[in-house]
N, C-alpha and C positions, 0 to 999 in steps of 0.2 A: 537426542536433540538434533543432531545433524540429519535424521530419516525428515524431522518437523521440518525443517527447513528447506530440504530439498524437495519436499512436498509442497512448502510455500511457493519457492521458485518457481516449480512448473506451473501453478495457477498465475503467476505474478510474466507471463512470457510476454515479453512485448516486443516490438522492431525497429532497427536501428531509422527506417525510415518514417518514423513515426511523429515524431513535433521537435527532434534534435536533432544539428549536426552531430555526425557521427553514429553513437549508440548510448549517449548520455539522454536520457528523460525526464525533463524537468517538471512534469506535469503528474502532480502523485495526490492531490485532493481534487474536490469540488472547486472552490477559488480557484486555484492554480489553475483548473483547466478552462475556467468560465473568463480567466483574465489573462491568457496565456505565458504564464508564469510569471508577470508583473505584478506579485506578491512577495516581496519582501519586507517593506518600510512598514508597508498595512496589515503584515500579517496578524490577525487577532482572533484567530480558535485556536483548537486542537492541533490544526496543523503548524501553528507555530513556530511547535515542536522542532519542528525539521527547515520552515523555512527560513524560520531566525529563530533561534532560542532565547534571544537578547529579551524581545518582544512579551515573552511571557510575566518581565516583569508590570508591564502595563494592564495585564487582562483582569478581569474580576479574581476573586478570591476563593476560587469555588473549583473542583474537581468538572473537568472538560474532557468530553473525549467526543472522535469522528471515525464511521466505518463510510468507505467510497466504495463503490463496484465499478468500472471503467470497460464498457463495450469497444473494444475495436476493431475496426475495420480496414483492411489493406488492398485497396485494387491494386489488378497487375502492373507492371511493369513494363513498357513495351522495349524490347532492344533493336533498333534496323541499322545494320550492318554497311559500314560506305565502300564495301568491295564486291561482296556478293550478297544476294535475296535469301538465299540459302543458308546464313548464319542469321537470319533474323529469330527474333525469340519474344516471347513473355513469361516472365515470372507468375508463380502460382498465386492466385489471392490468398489471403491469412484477416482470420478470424481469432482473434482473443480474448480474455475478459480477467481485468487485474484487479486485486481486490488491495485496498491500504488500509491502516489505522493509524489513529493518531491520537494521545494524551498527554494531558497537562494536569497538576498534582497542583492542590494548593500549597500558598505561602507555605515555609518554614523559615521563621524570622524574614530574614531578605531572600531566601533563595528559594527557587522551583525546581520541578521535576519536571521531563515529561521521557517520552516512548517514542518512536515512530515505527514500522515497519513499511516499506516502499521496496519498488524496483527502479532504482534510478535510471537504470542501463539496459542494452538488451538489442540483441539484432537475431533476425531471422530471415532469409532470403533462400526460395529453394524455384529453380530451373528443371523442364524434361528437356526443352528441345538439344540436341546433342551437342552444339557448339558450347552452348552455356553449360549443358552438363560437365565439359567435357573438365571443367577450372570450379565450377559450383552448384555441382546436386543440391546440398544446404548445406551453408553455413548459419550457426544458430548460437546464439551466446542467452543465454537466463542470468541475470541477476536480483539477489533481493539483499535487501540492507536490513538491519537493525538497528536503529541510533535512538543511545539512549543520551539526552540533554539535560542541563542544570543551565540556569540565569540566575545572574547574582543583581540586584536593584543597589546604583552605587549610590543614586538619589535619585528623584521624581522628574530629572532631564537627562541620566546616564543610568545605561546599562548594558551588560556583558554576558556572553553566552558561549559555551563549551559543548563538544558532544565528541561522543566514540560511533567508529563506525565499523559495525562487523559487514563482512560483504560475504555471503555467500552465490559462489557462480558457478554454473555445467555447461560447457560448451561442445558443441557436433560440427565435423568438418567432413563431409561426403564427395568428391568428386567423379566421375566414372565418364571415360575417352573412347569405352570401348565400342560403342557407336562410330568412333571415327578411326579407328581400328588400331586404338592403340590401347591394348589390354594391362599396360605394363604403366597405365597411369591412372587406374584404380585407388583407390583410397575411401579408410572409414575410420574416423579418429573420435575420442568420447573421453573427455576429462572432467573433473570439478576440483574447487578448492574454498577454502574456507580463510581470508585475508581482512587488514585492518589499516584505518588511517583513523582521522579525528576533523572535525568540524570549528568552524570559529565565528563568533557573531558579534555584533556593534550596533545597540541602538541611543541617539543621540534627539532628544526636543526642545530646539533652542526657544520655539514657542510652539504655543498650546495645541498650534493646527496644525503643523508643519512636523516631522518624522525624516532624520535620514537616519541611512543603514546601510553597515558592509556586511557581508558574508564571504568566508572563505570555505570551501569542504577540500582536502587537502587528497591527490591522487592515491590510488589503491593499482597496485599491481595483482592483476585475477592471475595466481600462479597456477595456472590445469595443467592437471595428472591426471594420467589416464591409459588408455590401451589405445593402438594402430594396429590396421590390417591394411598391408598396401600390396598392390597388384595381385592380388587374389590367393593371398597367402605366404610370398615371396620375404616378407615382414612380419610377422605376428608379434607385439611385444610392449614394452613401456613407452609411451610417449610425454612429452611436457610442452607447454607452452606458454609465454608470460602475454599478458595481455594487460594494458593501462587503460583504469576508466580515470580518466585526468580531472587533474584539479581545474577549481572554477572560484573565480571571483564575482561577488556583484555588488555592484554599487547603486543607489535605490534614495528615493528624495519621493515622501506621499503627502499630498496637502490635503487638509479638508475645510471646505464652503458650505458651508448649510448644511444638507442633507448628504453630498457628492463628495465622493473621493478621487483624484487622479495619480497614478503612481507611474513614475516612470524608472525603467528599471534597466541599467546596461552591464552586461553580463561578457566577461572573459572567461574561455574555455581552452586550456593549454593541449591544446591534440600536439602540439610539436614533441611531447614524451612517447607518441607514437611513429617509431623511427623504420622499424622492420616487423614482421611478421617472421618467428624463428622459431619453427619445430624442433623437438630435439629425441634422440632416441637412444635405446639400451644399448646400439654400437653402431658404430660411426658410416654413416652409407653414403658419403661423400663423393664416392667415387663406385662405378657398377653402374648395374641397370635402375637402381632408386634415387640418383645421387640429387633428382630434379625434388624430391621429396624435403631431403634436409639441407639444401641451401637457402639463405637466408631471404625473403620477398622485401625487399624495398617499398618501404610506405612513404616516408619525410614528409608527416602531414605538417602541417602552419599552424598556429594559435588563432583562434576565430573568435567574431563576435558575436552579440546576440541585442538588440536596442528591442525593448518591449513595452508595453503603453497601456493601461490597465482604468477602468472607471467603475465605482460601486457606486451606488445610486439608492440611499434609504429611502422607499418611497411612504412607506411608512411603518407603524410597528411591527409588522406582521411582513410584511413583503421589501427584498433587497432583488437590485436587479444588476446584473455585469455585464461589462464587453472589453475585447481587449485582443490587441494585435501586439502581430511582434514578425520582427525583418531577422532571420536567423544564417549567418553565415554557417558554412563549411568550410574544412581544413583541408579535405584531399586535393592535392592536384593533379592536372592531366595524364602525366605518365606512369601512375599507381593505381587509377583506377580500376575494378573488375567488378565480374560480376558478383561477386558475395557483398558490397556495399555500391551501388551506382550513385555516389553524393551527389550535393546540388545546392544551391542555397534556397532558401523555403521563405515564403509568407504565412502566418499564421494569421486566423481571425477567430473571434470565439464568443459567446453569451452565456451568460446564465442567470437562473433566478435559484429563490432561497425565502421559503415559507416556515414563519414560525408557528407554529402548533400551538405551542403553551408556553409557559416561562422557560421552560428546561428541556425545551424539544425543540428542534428545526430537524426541516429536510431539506434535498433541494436537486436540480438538475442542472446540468449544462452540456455544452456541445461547442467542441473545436473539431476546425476543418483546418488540415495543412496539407498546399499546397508548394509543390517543390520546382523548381525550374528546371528546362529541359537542359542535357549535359551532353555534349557532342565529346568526344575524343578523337582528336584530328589521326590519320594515317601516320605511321612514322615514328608513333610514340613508342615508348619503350614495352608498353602492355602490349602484346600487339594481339592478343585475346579482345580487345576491346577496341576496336578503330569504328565507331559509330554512334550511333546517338540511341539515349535514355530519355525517353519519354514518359508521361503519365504517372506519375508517381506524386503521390499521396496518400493521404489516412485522415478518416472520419474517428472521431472520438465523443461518444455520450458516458459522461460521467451521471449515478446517482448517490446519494449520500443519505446519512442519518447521523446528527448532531444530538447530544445530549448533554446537561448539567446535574451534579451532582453532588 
């Protein structure tokens, strides 16, 4: 089971600069990424599942399920340096393609079933030029989740949803200085683990048009285990290190007029459980020639927002049409920044359509573009690996799907 999974994961690689602050990715179907991520109140397929389980009690009665394929794309990175020319850089481009599923089980008396498999999470950033190598060859985190869901129907204007969340995650940490002639700050680290939280859902219809909704997914601490090799042998041996994919709130209010739907969706994301970055190893190198290895990196990210704005558009039996923005804060702030995450806060924009075939078939496509704003790091700051500005960064995302009834 753990080979299956760590085989999902690598197909499921996505990047932390990708449509989330941080390395949280909230975009794991067609909807979700046609309306950028202002699917909660509305959510009514397969994907549900995952993005309220509550919701499953409103949907037909009938076994649902959704396979997505999600193309990504990551231009580089530009870094320019505010001391010298000579530390400027760009990050590699990155190409990936994440696949989801998602199911929903008919009634049983009040309650449903569903499945999801997703990668919520995920960061990848990999540098040549020397300065940037010298703190982040790649940094690479893989996660894929499993959440399996039940909604209970308390009446025809309340209900309730629960879910478990397996995380499996592989993370790579590469740095290499020896470019700048410092051999003795080599590093290659290679962990996974297999961890768990739970899911919470609320949906409420005080009338017929109208949908609010909470969600809570509750944090998972990624415990990687693994091996290090630092300074070119000087180290060979066990490594660990805890990593928080943090909890997230959202609260969500979807009305619907005639044909149109609008969902407005504002999302809390707790990065402030992200405090340090704390390697740990088989004996203690605190002090010596590695001791830059195992002292603790100072992060003290902030809790952040996310305000999203979502519209489906029946236009008629056969044809559904989306769009959908969303204003995404970040948690890092100036004196934490590097290069293995250069944060930023981001606009999202996105569309999509959605063709029904036949009674018990749809397909459909969509396309987000996230755009991230430029992030200067004044001189002075405590990173001093980073006294310069982060420009160009973004990711094109085409989602394709295939809907079935059964």
């Amino acid at each position: 089971m753990k080979n299956y999974v760590k085989v999902a994961a690598l197909l499921g690689l996505s990047a932390a600069t990708l449509n989330a602050s941080g390395w949280r990715i909230p975009e794991q179907s067609l909807n979700s990424t046609a309306l950028s991520a202002a699917y909660v109140a509305n959510a009514n397929g397969a994907d549900a599942s995952y993005y309220n389980p509550a919701n499953m009690s409103w949907m037909e009665d009938i076994s649902q399920m959704e396979m997505a394929l999600t193309y990504i794309n990551l231009p580089s990175v530009k870094y320019t340096d505010s001391v010298s020319s000579t530390f400027n850089s760009e990050s590699k481009k990155e190409t990936f393609y994440l696949p989801t599923f998602h199911y929903v089980s008919p009634f049983v008396n009040d309650f449903r079933f569903g499945l999801s498999m997703v990668a919520p999470g995920g960061l990848s950033k990999r540098w040549d030029d020397a300065y940037a190598k010298a703190t982040a060859e790649e940094f690479t985190l893989k996660v894929i989740e499993l959440n399996p869901n039940i909604s209970y129907k308390v009446n025809d204007q309340f209900s309730i949803g629960f879910g478990l969340r397996a995380v499996y995650s592989e993370g790579i940490v590469k740095s290499d200085a020896t470019l700048l002639g410092q051999s003795s700050r080599k590093r290659d680290l290679e962990g996974d683990s297999i961890d768990f939280g739970y899911n919470l859902a609320l949906s409420y219809k005080p009338i017929e048009n109208l949908t609010l909704a909470t969600t809570y997914r509750s944090k998972v601490d990624l415990t990687e285990e693994g091996t290090a090799t630092l300074a070119g042998g000087l180290y060979d041996g066990d490594t660990s290190v805890t990593i928080p994919l943090p909890a997230s709130l959202t609260l969500a209010a979807a009305y619907t007029m005639n044909k149109t739907t609008f969902e407005f969706v504002y999302e809390r994301t707790y990065w402030s459980d992200y405090k340090d970055l704390d390697f740990n190893y088989a004996v203690d190198l605190t002090t010596g020639p590695l001791a830059g290895f195992d002292l603790p990196i100072s992060k003290n990210w902030k809790d952040a927002n996310a305000y999203r704005i979502g519209v489906t558009h029946q236009y008629s039996d056969k044809l559904k049409f989306m769009l959908g923005f969303a204003i995404d804060e970040n948690g890092a702030p100036d004196e934490t920044i590097g290069f293995e995450l250069p944060e930023s806060d981001a606009k999202l924009y996105s569309f999509g359509i959605e063709y029904k075939v036949n009674k018990d078939m749809k397909i459909g496509f969509a396309y987000l573009y996230d755009k991230k704003e430029s992030r200067t790091v004044l001189n002075g700051s405590a990173n001093a690996a980073t006294n310069g500005t982060f420009t160009d960064s973004e990711a094109h995302l085409a989602t394709v799907s295939f809907k079935y009834k059964f």
